[in-house]
ZAMARGU-4260 file (C-alpha; in steps of 0.2 Angstrom, whole numbers, plus 5000, padded with zeros to 4 digits):
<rodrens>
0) 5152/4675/4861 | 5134/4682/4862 | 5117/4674/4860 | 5122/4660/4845 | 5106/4655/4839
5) 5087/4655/4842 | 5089/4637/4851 | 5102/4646/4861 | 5088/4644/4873 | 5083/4632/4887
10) 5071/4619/4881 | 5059/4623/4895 | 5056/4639/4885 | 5050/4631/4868 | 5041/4617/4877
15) 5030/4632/4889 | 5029/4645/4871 | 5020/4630/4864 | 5010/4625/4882 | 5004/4643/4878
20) 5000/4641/4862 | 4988/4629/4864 | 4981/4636/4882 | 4981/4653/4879 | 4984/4661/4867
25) 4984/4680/4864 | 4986/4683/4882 | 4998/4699/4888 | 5012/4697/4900 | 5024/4707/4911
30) 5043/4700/4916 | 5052/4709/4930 | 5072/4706/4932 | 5079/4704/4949 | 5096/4704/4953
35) 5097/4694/4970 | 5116/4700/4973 | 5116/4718/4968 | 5135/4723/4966 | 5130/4742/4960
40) 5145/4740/4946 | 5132/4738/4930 | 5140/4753/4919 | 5138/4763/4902 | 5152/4751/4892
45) 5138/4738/4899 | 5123/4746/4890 | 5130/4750/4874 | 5135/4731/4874 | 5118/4724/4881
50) 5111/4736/4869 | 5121/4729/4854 | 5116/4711/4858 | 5096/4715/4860 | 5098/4721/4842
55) 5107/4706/4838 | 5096/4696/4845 | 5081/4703/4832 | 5092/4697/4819 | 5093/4679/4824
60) 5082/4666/4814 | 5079/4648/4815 | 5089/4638/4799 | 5078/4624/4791 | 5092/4612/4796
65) 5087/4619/4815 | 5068/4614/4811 | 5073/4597/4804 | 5082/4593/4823 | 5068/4600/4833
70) 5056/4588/4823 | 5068/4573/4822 | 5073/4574/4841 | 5060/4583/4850 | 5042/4573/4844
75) 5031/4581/4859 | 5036/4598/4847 | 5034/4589/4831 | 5016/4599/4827 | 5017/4608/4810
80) 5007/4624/4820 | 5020/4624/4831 | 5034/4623/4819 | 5029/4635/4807 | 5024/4648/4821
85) 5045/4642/4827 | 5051/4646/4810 | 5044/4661/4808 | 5048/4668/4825 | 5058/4687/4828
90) 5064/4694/4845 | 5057/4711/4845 | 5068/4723/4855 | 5055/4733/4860 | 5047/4722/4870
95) 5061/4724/4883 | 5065/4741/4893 | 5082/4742/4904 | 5089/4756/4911 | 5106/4757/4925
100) 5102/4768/4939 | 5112/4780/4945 | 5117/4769/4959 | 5125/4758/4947 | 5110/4743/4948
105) 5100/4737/4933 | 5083/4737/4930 | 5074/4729/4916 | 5056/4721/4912 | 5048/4713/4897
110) 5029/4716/4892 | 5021/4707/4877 | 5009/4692/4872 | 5014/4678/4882 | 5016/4663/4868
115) 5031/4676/4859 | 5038/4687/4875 | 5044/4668/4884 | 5058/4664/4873 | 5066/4683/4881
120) 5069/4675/4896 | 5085/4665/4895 | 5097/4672/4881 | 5092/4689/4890 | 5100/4683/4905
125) 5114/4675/4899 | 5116/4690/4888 | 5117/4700/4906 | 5132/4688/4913 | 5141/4690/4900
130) 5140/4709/4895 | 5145/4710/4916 | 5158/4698/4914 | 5165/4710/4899 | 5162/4729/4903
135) 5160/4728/4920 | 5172/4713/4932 | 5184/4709/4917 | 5199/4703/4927 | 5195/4686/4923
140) 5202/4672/4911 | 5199/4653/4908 | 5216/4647/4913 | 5210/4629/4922 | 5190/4631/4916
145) 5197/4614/4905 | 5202/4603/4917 | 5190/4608/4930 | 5177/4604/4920 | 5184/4585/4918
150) 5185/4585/4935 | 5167/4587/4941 | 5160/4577/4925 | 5172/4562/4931 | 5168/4563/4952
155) 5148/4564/4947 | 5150/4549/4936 | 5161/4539/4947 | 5147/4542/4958 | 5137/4534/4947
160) 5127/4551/4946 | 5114/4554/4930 | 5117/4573/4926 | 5112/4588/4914 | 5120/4605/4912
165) 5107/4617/4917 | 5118/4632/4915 | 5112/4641/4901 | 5106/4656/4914 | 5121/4661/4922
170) 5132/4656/4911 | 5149/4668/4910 | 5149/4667/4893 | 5144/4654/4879 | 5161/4648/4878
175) 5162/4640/4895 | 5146/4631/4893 | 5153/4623/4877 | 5168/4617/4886 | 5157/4611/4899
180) 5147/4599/4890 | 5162/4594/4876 | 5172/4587/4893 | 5157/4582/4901 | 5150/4571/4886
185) 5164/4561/4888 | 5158/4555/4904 | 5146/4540/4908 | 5136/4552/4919 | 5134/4565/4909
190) 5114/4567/4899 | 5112/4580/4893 | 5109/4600/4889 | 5094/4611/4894 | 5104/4622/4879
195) 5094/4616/4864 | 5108/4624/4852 | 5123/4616/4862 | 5112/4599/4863 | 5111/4598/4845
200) 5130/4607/4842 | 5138/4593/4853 | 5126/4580/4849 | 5118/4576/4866 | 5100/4574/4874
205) 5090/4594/4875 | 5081/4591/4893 | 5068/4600/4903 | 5049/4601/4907 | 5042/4617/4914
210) 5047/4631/4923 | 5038/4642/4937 | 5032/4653/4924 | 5018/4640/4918 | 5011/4637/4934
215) 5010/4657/4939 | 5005/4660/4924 | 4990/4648/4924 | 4986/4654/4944 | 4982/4670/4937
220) 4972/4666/4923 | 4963/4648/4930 | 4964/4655/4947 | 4976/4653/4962 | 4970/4640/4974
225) 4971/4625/4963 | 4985/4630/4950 | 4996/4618/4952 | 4982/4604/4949 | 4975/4616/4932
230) 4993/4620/4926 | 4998/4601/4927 | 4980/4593/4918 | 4985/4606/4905 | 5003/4599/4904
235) 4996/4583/4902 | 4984/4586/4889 | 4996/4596/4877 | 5010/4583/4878 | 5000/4568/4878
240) 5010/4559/4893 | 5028/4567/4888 | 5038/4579/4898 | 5033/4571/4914 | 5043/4579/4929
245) 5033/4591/4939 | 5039/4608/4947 | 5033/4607/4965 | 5040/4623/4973 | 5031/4638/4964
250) 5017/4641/4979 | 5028/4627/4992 | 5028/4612/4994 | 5014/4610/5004 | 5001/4615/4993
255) 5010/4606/4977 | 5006/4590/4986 | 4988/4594/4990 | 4987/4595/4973 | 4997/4580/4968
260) 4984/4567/4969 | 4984/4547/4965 | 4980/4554/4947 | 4993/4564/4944 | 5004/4556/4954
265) 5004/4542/4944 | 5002/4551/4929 | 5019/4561/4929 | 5035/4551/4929 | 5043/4561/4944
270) 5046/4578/4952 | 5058/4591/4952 | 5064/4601/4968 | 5072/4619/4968 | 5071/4627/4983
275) 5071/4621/5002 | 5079/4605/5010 | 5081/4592/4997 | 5083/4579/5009 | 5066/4583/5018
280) 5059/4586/5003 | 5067/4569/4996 | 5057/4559/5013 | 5041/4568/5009 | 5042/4563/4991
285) 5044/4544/4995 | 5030/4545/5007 | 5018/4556/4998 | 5020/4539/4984 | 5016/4527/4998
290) 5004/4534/5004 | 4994/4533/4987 | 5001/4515/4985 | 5013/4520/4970 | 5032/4515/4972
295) 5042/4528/4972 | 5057/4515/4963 | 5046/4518/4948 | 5046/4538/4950 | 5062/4551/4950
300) 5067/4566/4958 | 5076/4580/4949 | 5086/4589/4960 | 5092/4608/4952 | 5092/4619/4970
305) 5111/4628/4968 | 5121/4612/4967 | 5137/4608/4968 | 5146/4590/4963 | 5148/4586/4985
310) 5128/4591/4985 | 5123/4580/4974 | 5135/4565/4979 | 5128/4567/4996 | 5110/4566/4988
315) 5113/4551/4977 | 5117/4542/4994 | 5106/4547/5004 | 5092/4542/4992 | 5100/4527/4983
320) 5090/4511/4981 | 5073/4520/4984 | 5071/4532/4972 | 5076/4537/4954 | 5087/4552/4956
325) 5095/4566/4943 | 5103/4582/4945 | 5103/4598/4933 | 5117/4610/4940 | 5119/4627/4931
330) 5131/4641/4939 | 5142/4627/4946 | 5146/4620/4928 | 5144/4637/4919 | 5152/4652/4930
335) 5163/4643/4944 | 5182/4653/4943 | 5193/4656/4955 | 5189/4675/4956 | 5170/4667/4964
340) 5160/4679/4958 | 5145/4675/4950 | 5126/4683/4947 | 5112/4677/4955 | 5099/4684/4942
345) 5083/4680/4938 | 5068/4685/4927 | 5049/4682/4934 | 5035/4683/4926 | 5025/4699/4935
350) 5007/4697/4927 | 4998/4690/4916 | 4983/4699/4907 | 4984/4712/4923 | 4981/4700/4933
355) 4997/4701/4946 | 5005/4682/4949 | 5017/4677/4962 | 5029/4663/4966 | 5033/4658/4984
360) 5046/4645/4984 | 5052/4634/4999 | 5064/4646/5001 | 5059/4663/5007 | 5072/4675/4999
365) 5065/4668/4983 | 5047/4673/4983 | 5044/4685/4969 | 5029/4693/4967 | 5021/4714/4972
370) 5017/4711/4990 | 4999/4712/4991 | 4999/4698/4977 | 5009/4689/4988 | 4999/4691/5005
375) 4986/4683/4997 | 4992/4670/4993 | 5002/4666/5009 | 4986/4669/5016 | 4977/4654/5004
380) 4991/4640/5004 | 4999/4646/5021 | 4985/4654/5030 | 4996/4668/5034 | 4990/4685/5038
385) 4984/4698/5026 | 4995/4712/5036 | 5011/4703/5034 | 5025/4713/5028 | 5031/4704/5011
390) 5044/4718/5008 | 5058/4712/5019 | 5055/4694/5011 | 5051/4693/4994 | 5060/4700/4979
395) 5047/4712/4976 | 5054/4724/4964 | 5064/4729/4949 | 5081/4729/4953 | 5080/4725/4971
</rodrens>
């Protein structure tokens, strides 16, 4: 199935559009797509499909009855300037430019004003995995996606796990991520979607914060060396003490914690890690809080680093009884089949109004970013040198 709905979208997207809104409006963007695993099999019966679905896409509007859910179950988004500006939101296929090389590899980026190019992101993505998944490695099926499903929702719970579908992304089609969270919902551990169209489809909780977007995007327009601190004051201010998980990853964890002082620290209800060891990360956590005399029992770590249901048992034990923990998993739920293949895509945001922005992650395959972007900020957080070579590191490129 393709792209169902305008809500056929991740809640972090709506909850950053309106975050840009209110922080900067009229400000010009550039995404970049990377495609971590490069198989070279992208193909022509790929981009009449993608192409179809873009145009699709434009077509897509959000139903009064959609409106009345995003106000009645989303109150951090009940804003009439907000929802008006929701209601009368188009995709505009021109904003996005794709093209397959000849050595079989795609490469696509996305350039508009920031508050409408961000909703792109995700159903662009998921609209990737599945035209793939149709044109290009079809010799699939969903023999056993049923019970599978049952059998992860059941081991996390009687775990006594708290987790969310995060799958949205990398989903291999829409149908597998509604099979997930029918089955899943069923379970005690199970709560929620970041799938704003499945959350209200199947009657669960929409969940999700921010992305790395926000923070990257506010380093370039508030300035790099205190981002984090800017982009999470920002957060605060728009949503008044909701959506209070911070991202700590998008220039490391050492300088997220810099920043993440007694104020804000007690301010925000937890964390979230995606990149690095999550156990050392976990510890750090923990004593980051006792060192500024909060209680981490109080606070929650969400952990969404390429899980898996053993990953996150092992997590839950090894943290259990000193602080809150939940899990978001996404390829896992979404695109696990026996053939094991799977995309690791993603889309960063490049610039923003010129200015080039980077994301350096815990993990160094994950940096995003053009190199001499990203030099300097190794070089402010890290104090690495200017004349390091980004390029064998760093996803630094369309395409690559």
């Amino acid at each position: 199935m393709p792209i169902l709905s305008l809500l056929d979208n991740d809640l972090y997207k709506f909850t950053m559009q309106h975050a840009v809104l209110d922080n900067f409006p009229g400000t010009p963007v550039e995404y970049r797509f990377t495609d971590r695993r490069p198989s070279g099999r992208f193909n022509d019966a790929f981009v009449r499909g993608f192409s179809e679905e873009l145009e699709r896409m434009s077509e897509l509007r959000v139903s009064d009855e959609e409106i009345e859910y995003v106000r009645s179950r989303m109150p951090f988004l009940n804003r009439p300037d907000y929802l008006t500006y929701l209601k009368s939101y188009r995709f505009d296929p021109d904003e996005v430019s794709f093209e397959v090389r000849r050595d079989g590899r795609l490469e696509l980026s996305i350039q508009g004003m920031w508050g409408r190019s961000i909703l792109w992101e995700v159903p662009i993505l998921a609209a990737v995995s599945e035209q793939y998944f149709r044109h290009c490695e079809a010799d699939w099926s969903m023999e056993g996606q049923p019970d599978l499903a049952t059998e992860k929702a059941r081991r996390l719970s009687a775990a006594g796990l708290k987790f969310a579908d995060f799958g949205t992304r990398r989903r291999r089609n829409s149908d597998v991520q509604s099979l997930f969270i029918e089955r899943a919902k069923r379970e005690s551990g199970f709560v929620g979607t970041s799938n704003v169209h499945f959350a209200r489809e199947h009657d669960v909780t929409p969940i999700g914060t921010m992305a790395h977007e926000w923070i990257m995007g506010v380093s370039g327009l508030d300035g790099l060396r205190r981002a984090n601190r800017e982009a999470l004051r920002r957060w605060a201010r728009t949503f008044r003490g909701n959506l209070g998980i911070a991202l700590s990853d998008t220039f490391g964890t050492g300088a997220f914690f810099e920043d993440f002082a007694g104020d804000l620290a007690r301010l925000y209800d937890g964390v979230r890690h995606d990149s690095g060891d999550p156990i050392a990360f976990g510890e750090r956590v923990i004593a980051h809080y006792h060192g500024l005399g909060v209680k981490p029992e109080h606070k929650t770590i969400v952990f969404s680093d390429s899980l898996d249901v053993d990953k996150a048992v092992e997590l839950r034990r090894h943290f259990e009884g000193r602080i809150n923990v939940s899990f978001g998993i996404g390829t896992h739920f979404t695109n696990d089949f026996a053939d094991g293949r799977s995309l690791s895509i993603v889309i960063k945001m490049w610039s923003v109004a010129g200015v080039p922005v980077v994301k350096i992650s815990d993990e160094p395959a994950k940096a995003q970013g053009d190199p001499d972007a990203l030099r300097v900020a190794r070089w402010t957080f890290e104090g690495a040198p200017l004349d390091q070579d980004e390029s064998l590191t760093a996803e630094t490129s369309r395409g690559s």
